[in-house]
Backbone as CSV, one residue per row, in Angstrom:
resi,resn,N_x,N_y,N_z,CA_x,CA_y,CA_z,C_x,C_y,C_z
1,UNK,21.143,5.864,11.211,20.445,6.713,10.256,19.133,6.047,9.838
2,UNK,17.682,6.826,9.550,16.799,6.055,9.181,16.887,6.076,7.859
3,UNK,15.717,4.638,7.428,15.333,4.924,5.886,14.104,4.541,5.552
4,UNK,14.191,4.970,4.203,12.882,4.843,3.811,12.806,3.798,3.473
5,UNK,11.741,2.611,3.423,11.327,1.450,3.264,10.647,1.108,2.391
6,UNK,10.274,0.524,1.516,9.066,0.145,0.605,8.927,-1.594,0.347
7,UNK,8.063,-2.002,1.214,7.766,-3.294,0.984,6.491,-3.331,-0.085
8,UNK,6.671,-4.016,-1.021,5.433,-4.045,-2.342,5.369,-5.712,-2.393
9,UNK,4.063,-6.304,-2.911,3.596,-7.369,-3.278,2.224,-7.769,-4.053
10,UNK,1.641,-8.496,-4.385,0.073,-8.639,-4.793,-0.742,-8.621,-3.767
11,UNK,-2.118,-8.252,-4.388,-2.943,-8.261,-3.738,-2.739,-9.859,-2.307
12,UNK,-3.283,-9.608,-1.874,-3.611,-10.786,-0.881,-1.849,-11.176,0.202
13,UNK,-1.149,-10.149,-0.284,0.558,-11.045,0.227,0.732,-10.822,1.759
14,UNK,-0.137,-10.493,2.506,-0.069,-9.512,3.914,1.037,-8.744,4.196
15,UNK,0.803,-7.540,3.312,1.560,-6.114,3.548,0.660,-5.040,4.465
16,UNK,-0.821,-5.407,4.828,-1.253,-5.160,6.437,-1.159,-5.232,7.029
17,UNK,-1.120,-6.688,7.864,-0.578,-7.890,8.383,0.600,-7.283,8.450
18,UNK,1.569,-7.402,7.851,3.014,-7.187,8.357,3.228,-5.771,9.257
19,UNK,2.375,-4.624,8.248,2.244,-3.501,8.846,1.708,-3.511,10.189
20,UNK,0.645,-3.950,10.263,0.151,-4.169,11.482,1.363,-5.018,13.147
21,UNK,2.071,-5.919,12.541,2.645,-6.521,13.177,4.172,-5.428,13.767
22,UNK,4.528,-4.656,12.522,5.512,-3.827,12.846,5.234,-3.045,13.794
23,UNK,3.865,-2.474,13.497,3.237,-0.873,14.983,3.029,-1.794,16.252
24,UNK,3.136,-3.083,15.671,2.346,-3.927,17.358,3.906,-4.061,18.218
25,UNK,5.060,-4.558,17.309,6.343,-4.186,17.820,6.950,-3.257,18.489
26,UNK,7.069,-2.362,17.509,7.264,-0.917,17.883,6.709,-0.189,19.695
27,UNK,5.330,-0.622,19.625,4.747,0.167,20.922,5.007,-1.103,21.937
28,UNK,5.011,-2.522,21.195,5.268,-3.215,22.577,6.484,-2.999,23.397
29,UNK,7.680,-2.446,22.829,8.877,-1.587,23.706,8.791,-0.431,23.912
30,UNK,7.751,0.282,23.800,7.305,1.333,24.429,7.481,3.061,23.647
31,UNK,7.550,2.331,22.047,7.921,3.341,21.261,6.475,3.898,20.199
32,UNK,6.186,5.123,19.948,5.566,5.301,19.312,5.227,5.697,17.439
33,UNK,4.341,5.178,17.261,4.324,5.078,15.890,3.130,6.110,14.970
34,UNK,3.367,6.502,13.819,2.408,7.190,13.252,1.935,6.264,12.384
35,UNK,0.647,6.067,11.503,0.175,4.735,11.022,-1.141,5.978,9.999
36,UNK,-0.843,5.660,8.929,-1.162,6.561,8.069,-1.684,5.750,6.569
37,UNK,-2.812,6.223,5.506,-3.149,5.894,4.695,-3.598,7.042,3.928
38,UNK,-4.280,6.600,3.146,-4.714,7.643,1.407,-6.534,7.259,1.896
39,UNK,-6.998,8.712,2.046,-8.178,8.925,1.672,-8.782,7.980,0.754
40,UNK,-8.262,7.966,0.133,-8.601,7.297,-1.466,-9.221,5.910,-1.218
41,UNK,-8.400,5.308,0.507,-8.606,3.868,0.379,-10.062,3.740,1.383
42,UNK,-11.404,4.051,0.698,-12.637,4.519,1.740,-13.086,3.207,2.328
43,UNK,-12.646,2.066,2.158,-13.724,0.866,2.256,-13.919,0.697,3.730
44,UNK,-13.146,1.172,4.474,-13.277,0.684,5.917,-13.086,2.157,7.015
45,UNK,-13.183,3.077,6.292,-13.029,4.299,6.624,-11.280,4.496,7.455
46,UNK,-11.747,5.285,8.534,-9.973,5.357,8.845,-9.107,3.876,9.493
47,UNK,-9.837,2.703,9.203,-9.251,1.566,10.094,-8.595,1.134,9.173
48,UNK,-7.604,0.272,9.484,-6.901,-1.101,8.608,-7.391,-2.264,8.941
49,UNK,-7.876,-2.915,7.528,-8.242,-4.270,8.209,-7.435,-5.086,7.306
50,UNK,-7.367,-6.303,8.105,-7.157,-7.290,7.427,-7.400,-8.545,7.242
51,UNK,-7.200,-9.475,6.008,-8.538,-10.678,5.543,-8.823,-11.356,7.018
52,UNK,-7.331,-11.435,7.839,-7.547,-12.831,8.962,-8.333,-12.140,10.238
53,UNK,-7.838,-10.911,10.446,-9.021,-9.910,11.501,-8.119,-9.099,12.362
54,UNK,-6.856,-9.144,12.516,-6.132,-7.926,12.950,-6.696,-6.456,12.549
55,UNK,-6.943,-5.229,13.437,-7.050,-4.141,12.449,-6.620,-3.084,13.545
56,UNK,-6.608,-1.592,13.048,-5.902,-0.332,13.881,-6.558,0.478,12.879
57,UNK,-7.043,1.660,13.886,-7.317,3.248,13.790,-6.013,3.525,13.219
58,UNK,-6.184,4.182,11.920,-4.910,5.156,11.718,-5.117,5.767,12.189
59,UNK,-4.103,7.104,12.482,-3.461,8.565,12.848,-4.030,9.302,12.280
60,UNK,-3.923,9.239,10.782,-4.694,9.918,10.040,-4.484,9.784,8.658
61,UNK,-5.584,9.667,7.701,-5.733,9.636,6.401,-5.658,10.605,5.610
62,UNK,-4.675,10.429,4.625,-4.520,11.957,3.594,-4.783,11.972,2.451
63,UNK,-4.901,12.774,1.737,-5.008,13.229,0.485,-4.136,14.058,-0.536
64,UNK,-3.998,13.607,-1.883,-3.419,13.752,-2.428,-2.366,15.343,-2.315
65,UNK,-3.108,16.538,-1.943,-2.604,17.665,-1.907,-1.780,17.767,-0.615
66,UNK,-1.957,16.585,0.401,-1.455,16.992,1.964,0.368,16.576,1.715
67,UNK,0.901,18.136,2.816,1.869,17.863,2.616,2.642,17.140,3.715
68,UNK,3.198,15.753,3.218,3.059,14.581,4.302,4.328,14.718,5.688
69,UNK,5.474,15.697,4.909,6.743,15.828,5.841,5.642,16.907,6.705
70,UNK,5.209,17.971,6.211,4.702,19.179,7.442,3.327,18.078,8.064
71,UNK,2.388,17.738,7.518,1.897,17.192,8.700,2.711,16.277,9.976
72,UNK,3.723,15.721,9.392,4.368,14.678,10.591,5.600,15.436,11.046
73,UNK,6.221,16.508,10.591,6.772,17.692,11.288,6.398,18.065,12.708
74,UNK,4.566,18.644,12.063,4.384,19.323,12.882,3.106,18.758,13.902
75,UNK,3.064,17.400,13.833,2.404,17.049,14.912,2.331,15.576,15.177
76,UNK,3.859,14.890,14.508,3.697,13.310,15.113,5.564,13.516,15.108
77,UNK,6.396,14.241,15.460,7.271,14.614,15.358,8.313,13.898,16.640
78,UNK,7.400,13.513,17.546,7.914,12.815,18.567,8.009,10.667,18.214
79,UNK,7.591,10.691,16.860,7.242,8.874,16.961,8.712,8.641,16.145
80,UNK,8.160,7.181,16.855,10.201,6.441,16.065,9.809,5.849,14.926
81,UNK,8.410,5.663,14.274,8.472,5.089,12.726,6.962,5.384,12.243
82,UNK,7.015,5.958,11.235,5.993,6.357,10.305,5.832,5.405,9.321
83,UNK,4.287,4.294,9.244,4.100,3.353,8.911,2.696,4.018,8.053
84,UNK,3.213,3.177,6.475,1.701,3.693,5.465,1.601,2.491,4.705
85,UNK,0.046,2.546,4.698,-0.970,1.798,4.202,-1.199,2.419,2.532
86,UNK,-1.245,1.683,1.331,-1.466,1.345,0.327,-0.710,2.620,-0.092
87,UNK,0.612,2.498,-0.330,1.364,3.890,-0.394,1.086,3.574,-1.914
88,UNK,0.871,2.594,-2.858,0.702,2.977,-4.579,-0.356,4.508,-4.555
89,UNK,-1.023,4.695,-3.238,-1.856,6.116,-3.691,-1.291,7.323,-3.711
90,UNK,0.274,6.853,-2.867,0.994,8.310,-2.428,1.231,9.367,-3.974
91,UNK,1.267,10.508,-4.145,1.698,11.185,-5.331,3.524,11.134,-5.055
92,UNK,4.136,11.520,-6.514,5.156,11.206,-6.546,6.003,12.257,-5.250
93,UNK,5.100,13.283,-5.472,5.677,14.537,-4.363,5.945,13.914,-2.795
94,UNK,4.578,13.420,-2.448,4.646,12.596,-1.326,5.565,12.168,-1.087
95,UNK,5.726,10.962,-2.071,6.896,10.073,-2.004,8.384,11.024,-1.626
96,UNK,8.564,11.713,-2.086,9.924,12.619,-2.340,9.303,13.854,-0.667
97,UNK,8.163,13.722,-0.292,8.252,14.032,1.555,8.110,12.877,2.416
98,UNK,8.191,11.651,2.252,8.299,10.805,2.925,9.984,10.540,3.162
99,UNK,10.482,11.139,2.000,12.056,11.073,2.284,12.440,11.952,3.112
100,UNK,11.806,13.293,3.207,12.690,14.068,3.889,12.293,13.920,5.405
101,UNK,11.201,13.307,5.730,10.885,13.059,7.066,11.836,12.112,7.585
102,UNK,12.139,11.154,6.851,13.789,9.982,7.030,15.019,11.409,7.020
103,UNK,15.032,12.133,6.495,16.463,12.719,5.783,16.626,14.062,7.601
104,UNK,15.679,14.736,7.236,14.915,16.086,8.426,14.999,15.438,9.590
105,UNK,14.164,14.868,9.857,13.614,14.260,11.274,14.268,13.222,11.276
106,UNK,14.934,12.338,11.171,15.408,11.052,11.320,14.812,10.065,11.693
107,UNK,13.222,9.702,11.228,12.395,8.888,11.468,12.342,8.268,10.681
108,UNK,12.252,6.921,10.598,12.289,5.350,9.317,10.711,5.951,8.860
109,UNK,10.949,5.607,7.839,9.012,5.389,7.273,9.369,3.621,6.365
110,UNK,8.222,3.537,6.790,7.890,1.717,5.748,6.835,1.955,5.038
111,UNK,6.861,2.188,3.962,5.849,2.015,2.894,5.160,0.870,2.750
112,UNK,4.005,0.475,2.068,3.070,-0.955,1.935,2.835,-0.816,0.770
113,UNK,3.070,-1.312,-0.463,1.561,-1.224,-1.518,1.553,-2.003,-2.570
114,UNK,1.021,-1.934,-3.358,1.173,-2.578,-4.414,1.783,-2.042,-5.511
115,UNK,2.750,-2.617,-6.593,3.750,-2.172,-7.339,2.795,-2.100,-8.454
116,UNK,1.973,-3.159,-9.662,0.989,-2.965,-10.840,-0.203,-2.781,-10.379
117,UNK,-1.368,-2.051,-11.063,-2.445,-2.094,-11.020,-3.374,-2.986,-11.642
118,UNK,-4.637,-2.826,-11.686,-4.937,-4.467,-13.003,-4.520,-4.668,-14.027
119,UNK,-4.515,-3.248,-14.435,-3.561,-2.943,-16.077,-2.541,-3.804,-16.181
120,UNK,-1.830,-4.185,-15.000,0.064,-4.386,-15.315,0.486,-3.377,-15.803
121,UNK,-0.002,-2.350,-15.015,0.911,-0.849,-14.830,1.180,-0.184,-13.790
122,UNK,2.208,-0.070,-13.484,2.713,0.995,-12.148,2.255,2.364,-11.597
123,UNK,2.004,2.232,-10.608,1.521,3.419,-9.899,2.370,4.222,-9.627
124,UNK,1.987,5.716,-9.538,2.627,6.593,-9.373,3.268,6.406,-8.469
125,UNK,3.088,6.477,-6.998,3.948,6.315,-5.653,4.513,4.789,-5.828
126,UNK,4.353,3.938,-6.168,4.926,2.695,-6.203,6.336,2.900,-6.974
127,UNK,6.235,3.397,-8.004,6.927,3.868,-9.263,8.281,5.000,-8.388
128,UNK,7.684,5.476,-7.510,9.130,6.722,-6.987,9.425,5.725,-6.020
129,UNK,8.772,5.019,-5.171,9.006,4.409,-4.128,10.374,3.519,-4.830
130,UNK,10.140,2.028,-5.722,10.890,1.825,-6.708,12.101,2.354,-6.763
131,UNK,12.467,3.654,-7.320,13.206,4.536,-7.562,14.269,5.229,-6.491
132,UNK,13.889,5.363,-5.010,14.773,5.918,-3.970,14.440,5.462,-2.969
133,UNK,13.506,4.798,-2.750,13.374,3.744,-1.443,14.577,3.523,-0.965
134,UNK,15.139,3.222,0.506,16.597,2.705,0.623,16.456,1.375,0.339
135,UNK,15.992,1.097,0.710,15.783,-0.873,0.939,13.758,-0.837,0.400
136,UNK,13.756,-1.966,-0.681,12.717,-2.642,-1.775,12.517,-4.227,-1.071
137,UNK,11.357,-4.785,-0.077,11.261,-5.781,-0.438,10.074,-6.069,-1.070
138,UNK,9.751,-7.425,-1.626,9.102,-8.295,-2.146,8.323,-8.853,-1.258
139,UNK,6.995,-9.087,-0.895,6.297,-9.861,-0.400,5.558,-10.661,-0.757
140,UNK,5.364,-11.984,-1.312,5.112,-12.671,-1.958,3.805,-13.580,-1.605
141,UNK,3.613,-14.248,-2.480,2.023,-14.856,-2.534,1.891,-15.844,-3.828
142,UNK,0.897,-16.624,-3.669,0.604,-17.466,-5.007,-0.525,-17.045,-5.561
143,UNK,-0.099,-17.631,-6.880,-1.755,-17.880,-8.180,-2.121,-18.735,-7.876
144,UNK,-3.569,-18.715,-8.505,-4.339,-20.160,-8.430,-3.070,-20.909,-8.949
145,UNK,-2.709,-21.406,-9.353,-1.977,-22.391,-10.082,-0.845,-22.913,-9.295
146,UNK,-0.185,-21.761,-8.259,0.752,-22.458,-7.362,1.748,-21.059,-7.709
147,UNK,1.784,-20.780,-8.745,3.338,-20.090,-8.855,3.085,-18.897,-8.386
148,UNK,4.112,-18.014,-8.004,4.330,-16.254,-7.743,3.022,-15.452,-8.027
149,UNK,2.427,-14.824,-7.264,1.537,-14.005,-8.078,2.160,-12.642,-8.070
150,UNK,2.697,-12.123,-8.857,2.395,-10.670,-9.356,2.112,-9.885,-9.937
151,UNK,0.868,-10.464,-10.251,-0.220,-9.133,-11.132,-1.608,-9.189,-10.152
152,UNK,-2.206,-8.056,-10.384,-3.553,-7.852,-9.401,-4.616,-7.831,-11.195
153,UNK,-5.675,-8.740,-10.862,-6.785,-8.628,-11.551,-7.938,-7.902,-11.173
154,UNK,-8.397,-7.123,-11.440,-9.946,-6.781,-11.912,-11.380,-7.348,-12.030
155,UNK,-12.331,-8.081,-10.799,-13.315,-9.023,-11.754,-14.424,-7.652,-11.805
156,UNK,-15.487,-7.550,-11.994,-16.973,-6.850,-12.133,-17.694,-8.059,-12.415
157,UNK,-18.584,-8.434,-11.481,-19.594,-9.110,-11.508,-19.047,-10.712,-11.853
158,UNK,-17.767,-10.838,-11.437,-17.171,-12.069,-11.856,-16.505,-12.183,-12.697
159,UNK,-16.863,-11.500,-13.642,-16.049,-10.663,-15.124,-14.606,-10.042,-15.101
160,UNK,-13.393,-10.574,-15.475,-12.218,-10.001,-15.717,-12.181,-8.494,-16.568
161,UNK,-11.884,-7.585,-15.863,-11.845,-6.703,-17.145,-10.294,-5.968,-16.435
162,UNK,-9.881,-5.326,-17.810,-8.747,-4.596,-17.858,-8.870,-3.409,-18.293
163,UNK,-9.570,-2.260,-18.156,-9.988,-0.994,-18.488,-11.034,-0.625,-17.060
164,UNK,-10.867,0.796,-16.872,-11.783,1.363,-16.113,-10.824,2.243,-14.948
165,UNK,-11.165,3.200,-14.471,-10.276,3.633,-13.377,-9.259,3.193,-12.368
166,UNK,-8.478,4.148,-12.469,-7.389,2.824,-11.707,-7.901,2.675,-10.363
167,UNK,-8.961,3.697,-9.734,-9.619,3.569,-8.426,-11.153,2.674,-8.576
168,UNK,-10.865,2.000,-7.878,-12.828,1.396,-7.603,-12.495,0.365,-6.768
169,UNK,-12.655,1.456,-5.604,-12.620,0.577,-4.368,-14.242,0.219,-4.139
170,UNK,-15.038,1.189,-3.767,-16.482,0.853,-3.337,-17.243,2.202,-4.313
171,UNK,-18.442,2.066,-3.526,-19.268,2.848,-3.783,-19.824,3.188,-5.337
172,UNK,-19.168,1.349,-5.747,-19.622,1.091,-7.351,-21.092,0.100,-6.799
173,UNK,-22.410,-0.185,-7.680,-23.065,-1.039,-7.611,-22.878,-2.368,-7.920
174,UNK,-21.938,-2.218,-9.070,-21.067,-3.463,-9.026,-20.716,-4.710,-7.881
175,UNK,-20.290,-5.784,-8.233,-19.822,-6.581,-7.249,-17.900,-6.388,-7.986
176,UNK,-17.311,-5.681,-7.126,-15.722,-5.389,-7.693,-14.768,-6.669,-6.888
177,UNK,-14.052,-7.224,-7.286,-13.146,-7.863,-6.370,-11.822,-8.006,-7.106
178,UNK,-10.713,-8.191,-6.175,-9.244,-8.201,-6.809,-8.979,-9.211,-6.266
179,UNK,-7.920,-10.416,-7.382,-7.511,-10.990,-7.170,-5.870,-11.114,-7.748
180,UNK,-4.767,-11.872,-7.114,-3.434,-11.853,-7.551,-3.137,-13.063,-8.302
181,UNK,-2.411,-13.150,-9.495,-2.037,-13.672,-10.853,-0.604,-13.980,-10.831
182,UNK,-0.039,-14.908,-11.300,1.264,-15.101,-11.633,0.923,-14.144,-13.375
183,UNK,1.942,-13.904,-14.276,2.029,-13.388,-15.390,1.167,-14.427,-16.630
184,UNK,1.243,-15.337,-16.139,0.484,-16.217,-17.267,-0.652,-17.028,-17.276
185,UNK,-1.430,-16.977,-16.150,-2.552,-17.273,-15.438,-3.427,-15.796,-15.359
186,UNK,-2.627,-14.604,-15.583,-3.483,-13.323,-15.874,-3.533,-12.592,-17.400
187,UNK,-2.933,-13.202,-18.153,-2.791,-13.160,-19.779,-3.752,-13.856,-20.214
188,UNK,-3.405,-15.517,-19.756,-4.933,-16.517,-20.334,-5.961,-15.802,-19.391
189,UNK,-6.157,-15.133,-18.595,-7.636,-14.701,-18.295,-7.874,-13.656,-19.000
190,UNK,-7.028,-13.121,-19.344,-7.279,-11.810,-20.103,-7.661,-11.973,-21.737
191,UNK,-7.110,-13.000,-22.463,-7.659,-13.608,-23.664,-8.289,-14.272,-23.846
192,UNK,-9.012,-14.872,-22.764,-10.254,-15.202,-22.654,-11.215,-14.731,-22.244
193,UNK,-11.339,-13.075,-21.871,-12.435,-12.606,-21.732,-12.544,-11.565,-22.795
C-alpha cells in the first residue's frame, strides 16, 4: 500500500538533496517519477536547486487553486512516486489531494518542507502534512552554536526581523536571506534586534 510521506526540517537540512537523490533512485531502476513544486517558490523558476549543485526540471509547478489529485490523475498517472518541493506552500486542500492520489491511485507521494516560518509559526500544508502524513521524518541540521536548528530566521539587509509576509522569496530590492536557529540562538537574536 502507498503513503503519504512528509519529511520536514530547517532551512539548510537537505530536504532537496534528499529529494533529488530519491527521483535519481527511483528512475535509476527504471521507474518513473512526478517531481512537483508551488509556483510560489519563483527563485529559480521551474528547476530545483540545490546549495552543493545537484538540480532537476520539475514536471510541473502549481498553484494554490490547482487541483493536485486531477492533475496527476489525469496526466502523470502512470509514475511510481510523486515527489514535492517546499510542500509548507501546499494549501490544506492540497494536502488532503495528495492523500487521495496515495489512497485512488496507489502512488507514494514524499512531501519536503519546512514545518515554522520565521515567525516560529506553522504553515498551512506543513500543519495538515503534520496531521495525516503516514510516516513524519525529521531532517536535521545545526545552529551556529552546534545544537539542532529548528527555527528558520529572517535577515533584510543583514537585519533579523520577525514581521513581514510569510512569502519573500525574490523580487524584493532587499538583500533577503534565511538562516536555521536552534530555539535559543533565535530568541537572543530576536531580543537583540
Amino acid at each position: 500500500m502507498a503513503k503519504l510521506y512528509f519529511r520536514y526540517g530547517a532551512m539548510g537540512c537537505g530536504k532537496t538533496m534528499q529529494l533529488l537523490q530519491v527521483a535519481f533512485n527511483y528512475e535509476e531502476r527504471g521507474h518513473k517519477v512526478c517531481v512537483i513544486k508551488p509556483a510560489t517558490d519563483t527563485k529559480n523558476g521551474k528547476k530545483l536547486l540545490t546549495r552543493i549543485g545537484p538540480e532537476r526540471e520539475t514536471d510541473f509547478c502549481f498553484s494554490p487553486n490547482d487541483n493536485l489529485f486531477k492533475i496527476v490523475s489525469e496526466k502523470y498517472k502512470d509514475v511510481h512516486c510523486v515527489l514535492v518541493d517546499e510542500a509548507q506552500f501546499l494549501t490544506k486542500e492540497q494536502v488532503d489531494e495528495l492523500m487521495q492520489i496515495v489512497i485512488k491511485l496507489n502512488i507514494p507521494v514524499m512531501a519536503y518542507g519546512l514545518r515554522l516560518n520565521f515567525k516560529a509559526e506553522g504553515f498551512e500544508g506543513s500543519t495538515r502534512l503534520l496531521e495525516v502524513a503516514h510516516e513524519v521524518e525529521e531532517l536535521k541540521t545545526i545552529c551556529d552554536c552546534g545544537r539542532k536548528a529548528t527555527f528558520n530566521a529572517r535577515f533584510i539587509n543583514g537585519k533579523m526581523v520577525a514581521d513581514g509576509p510569510e512569502v519573500l522569496i525574490d523580487g524584493s530590492k532587499a538583500d533577503v536571506e534565511y538562516r536555521a536557529f536552534c530555539p535559543g540562538c533565535y530568541y537572543k537574536l530576536l531580543e537583540e534586534e
